[in-house]
SEBADO-964852 format. One record per residue (C-alpha): x, y, z. Coordinates in steps of 0.1 Angstrom, whole numbers, plus 5000, padded with zeros to 4 digits. Layout:
<sites>
XYZ ...
</sites>
This chain:
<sites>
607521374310 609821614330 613321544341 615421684364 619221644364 621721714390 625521644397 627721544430 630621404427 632021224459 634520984468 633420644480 635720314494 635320054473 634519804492 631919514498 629519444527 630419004528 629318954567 626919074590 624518954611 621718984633 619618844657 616318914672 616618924706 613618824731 614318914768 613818634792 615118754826 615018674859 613418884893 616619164889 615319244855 613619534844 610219534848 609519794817 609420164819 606520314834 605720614810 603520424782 605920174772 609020364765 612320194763 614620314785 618320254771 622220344783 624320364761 628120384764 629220644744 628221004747 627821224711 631221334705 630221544677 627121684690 625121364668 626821464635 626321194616 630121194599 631621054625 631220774653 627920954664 626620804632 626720454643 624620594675 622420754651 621920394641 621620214662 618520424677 616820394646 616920724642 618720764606 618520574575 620320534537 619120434503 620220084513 620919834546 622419524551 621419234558 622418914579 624518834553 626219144540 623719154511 622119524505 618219534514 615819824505 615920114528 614820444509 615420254476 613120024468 615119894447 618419924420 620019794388 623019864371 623120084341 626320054320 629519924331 630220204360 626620304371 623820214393 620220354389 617920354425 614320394425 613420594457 610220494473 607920724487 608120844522 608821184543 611421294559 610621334601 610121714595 607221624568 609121704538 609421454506 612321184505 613021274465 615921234443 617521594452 617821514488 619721254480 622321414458 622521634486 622721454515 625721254497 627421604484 627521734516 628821384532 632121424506 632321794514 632421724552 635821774569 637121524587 635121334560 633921014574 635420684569 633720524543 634620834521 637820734500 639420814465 636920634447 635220874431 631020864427 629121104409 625721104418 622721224394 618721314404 616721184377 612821254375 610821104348 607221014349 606521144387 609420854394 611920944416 615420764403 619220824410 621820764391 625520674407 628220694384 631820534394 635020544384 635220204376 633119914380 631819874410 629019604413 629319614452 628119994453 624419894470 626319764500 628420054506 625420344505 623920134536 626720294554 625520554582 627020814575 625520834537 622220864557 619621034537 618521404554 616021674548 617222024535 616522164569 619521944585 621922154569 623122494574 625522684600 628422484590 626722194608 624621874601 621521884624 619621534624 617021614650 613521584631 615121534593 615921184595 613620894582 613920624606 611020474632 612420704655 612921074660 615821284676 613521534694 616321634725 619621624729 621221714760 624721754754 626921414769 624121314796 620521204775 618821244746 614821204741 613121024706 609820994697 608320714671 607820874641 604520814630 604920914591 607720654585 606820474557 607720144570 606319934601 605920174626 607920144662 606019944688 607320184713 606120554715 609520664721 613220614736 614420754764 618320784764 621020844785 625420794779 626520644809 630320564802 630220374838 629920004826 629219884860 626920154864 625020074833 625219694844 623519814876 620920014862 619919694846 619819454878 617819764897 615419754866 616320114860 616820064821 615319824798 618519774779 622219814789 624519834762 628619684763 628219534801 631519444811 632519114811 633119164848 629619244855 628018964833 628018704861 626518894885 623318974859 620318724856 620818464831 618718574810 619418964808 623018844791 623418834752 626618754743 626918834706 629618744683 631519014669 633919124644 636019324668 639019334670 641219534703 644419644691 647619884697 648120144672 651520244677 652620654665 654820544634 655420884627 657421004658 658120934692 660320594705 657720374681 658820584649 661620294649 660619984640 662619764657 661019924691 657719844672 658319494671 659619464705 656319634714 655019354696 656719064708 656219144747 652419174741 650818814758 647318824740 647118504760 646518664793 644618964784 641618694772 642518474806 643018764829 641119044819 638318884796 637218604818 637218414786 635118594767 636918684741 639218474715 643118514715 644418774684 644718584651 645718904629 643219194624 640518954613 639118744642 636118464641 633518724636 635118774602 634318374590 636218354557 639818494573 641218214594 641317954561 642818224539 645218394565 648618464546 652118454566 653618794577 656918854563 659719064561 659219214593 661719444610 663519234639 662919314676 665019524693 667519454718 666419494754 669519814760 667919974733 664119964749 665420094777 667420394762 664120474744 662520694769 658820754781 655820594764 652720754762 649820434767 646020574762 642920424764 640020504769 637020484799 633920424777 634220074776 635819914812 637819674798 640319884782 641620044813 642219714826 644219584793 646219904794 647419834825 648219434819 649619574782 651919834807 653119544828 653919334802 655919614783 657519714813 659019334822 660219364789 662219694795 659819974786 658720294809 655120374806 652920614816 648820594810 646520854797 643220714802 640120954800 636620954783 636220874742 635121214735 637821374751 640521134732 639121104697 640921434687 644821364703 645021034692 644021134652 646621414657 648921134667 649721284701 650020934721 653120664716 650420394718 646720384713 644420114727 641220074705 638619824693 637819824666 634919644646 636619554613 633519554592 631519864603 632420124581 630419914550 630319524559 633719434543 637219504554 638919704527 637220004539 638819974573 642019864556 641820204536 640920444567 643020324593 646820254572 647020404545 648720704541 645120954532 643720744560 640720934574 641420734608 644920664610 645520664646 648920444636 649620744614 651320494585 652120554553 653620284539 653920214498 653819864502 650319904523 648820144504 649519954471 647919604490 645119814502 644119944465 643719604455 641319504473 639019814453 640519674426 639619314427 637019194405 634318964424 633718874463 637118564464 639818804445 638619074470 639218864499 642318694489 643619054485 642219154517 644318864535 647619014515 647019374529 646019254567 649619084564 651319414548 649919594572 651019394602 654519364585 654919754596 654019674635 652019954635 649219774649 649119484675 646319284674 645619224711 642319024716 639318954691 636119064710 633318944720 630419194737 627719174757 624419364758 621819364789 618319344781 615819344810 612919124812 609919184792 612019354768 611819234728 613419304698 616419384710 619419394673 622519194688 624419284653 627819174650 628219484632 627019674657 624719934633 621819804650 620319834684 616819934690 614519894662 610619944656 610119604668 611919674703 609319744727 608719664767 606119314768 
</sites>
């Protein structure tokens, strides 16, 4: 017997995947639809969102990752929040604060062995990454490679009990990568990834090229390959689709959706939510009482009517429909700071509205969300430019007011985590740049609470703490669409939005 032992210690939100799901999608289409690719069957895909950090996988280019099928983690989630195998096979708990996973066999992209060191590694260098990624908080994980027998096991030690642990390594940015991925200062998942797919090219903010793996352990992908490119243009990725130019057209606008074929529109439920984070920290919004005057002259009403067409449900609180359990245990916002007077909004001087281009609808909500704010004596000015140019300025807290969607349940399937990342005060992703002891000590609760109803009664207590600040302003719960061409199957429409193309998506 031989045994192998190593340590990581790493910081992990405890928190608890309770919804997602997903659908198969078959394309039916109509004569605009795609006919398929003409290069052997591969997909053809726009996406919305260029890398913004060159396909790192600890930030929003890990969802990407993701949904391309490109990386994977010990764990996923299934189409109800519950963890699945993915590079475990399988897990059990061992003692009050640890987990033990059994590894399967398989190979990484670049042909080396998926074994319990990579794993430690892959998850050390996840908690040593700076900005660390969301799903990183101050619960602390130590993580142990244990080989006995030629059976590859590790070993997760928390600081307290966490039986919800499986569901939180399904995140992707605790995606498992080869040795090779690391070094420079930089996380390189190109060929050491596990998933059906590989990253073979990336070129820069315009395309990137993947290849089916053909050592992945698991079914492999029907298509030989993905061909890529980030078109931040909805209407131009809506086009693409009607000229059968792509196979698949990710976030068409709402706008566009009537004009596509029946059948190339999936409307997907989502847990989304659009919202205005508001600088707490300084500018006219560090005052409260112009907070909730922000607040009160916001019409959610007529965003869904005028900008939405509909498709999208008026703002209940951070948790919309897509989150099913919030409505029946939604708790009453107190204590809140009272609006101020209109003189006062008008003394307060320029606000600094951004949004961003990536997804079409926001430009459009900024401007009805300027309107409405300036009827109710505000003076506004928009900064409105491409994600990747953003993401930066508004985490340094350099706009008044931030418009962003946000899907309340991707960072691990529950909301605590994106509670903890975007309010607190060591938020990795607080755009509202709050910290508030009344939110933070809400927020810790929900780690703290014992089983799946304790956790979401104290989730509903830290949405309303957390809206009690007026830091955020819920503006519209989402609803997305996603154009598939015709002859195109297995399409992921995934409320949690990890999911895209898969090794069952190929061209009919």
């Amino acid at each position: 017997m031989s045994s192998i032992r190593r340590r990581a210690a790493l910081p992990l939100a405890a928190t608890a995947a309770t919804l997602a799901l997903t659908v198969t999608a078959c394309g039916g289409g109509g004569s605009g639809s795609a006919t398929g690719s003409g290069d052997g069957g591969r997909l053809r895909v726009s996406l919305a969102f260029p890398p913004a950090q060159a396909m790192s996988p600890y930030g929003d280019d890990a969802v990407t990752l993701s949904r391309l099928a490109v990386v994977e983690g010990l764990t996923a989630l299934g189409r109800n929040g519950e963890a699945l195998p993915a590079l475990a096979t399988g897990w059990k708990p061992d003692g009050d604060r640890a987990w033990t996973f059994t590894l399967r066999k398989a190979v990484f992209q670049d042909g080396k062995p998926v074994d319990a060191e990579s794993v430690v590694r892959a998850l050390a260098a996840a908690e040593q990454a700076s900005p660390k990624p969301r799903v990183l908080s101050d619960t602390d994980i130590e993580a142990e490679a244990v080989v006995s027998g030629g059976v590859q096991t590790v070993r997760i030690t928390t600081k307290t009990a966490d039986p919800l642990l499986p569901q939180r390594l399904a995140n992707p940015s605790l995606a498992i990568l080869s040795a090779g991925a690391y070094g420079g200062g930089k996380v390189n998942p190109a060929g050491h990834a596990t998933g059906p797919f590989t990253l073979t090219e990336l070129n820069g903010a315009v395309s990137a090229t993947l290849t089916r793996n053909d050592s992945y352990w698991g079914t492999k992908a029907k298509a030989p390959g993905v061909d890529v490119k980030f078109v931040a243009d909805g209407k131009a990725r809506a086009n693409a689709l009607r000229a059968g130019q792509t196979d698949i057209a990710e976030y068409v606008p709402v706008s566009q959706a009537s004009l596509l074929d029946e059948g190339q529109v999936r409307e997907v439920p989502t847990a989304r939510t659009n919202s205005l984070y508001l600088n707490t920290r300084k500018g006219p919004f560090a005052d409260a009482a112009l907070r909730a005057a922000a607040r009160t002259a916001v019409d959610s009403k007529a965003l869904v009517e005028g900008v939405y067409e509909g498709r999208a449900d008026t703002a209940q609180g951070l948790f919309g429909p897509g989150v099913g359990w919030a409505a029946k245990q939604r708790v009453p916002v107190a204590d809140r700071t009272a609006p101020a007077p209109k003189d006062e909004v008008t003394a307060a001087g320029e606000i600094v509205l951004a949004t961003y281009t990536n997804r079409p609808e926001l430009p459009e909500v900024a401007t009805a969300v300027q309107q409405q704010w300036e009827k109710a004596g505000f003076r506004v000015r928009q900064v409105v430019r491409d994600y990747a140019q953003m993401e930066a300025d508004a985490l340094g807290g350099k706009f008044d007011a931030f418009i962003l969607p946000r899907n309340t349940l991707l960072d691990t399937g529950d909301p605590s985590s994106y509670l903890a990342s975007d309010f607190t005060c060591a938020g990795s992703f607080n755009i509202a740049q709050l910290c508030d002891k009344q939110v933070d000590a809400a927020v810790a609760a929900t780690v703290s609470a014992a089983g799946t109803p304790d956790r979401q009664a104290a989730e509903m207590k830290a949405e309303a703490a957390v809206l009690r600040t007026d830091a955020v302003v819920p503006l519209v719960h989402e609803r997305f669409v996603q154009g598939v061409g015709k002859g195109v199957e297995g399409v992921s429409l995934d409320p949690t939005e990890r999911t895209l193309v898969t090794a069952d998506t190929r061209v009919g």
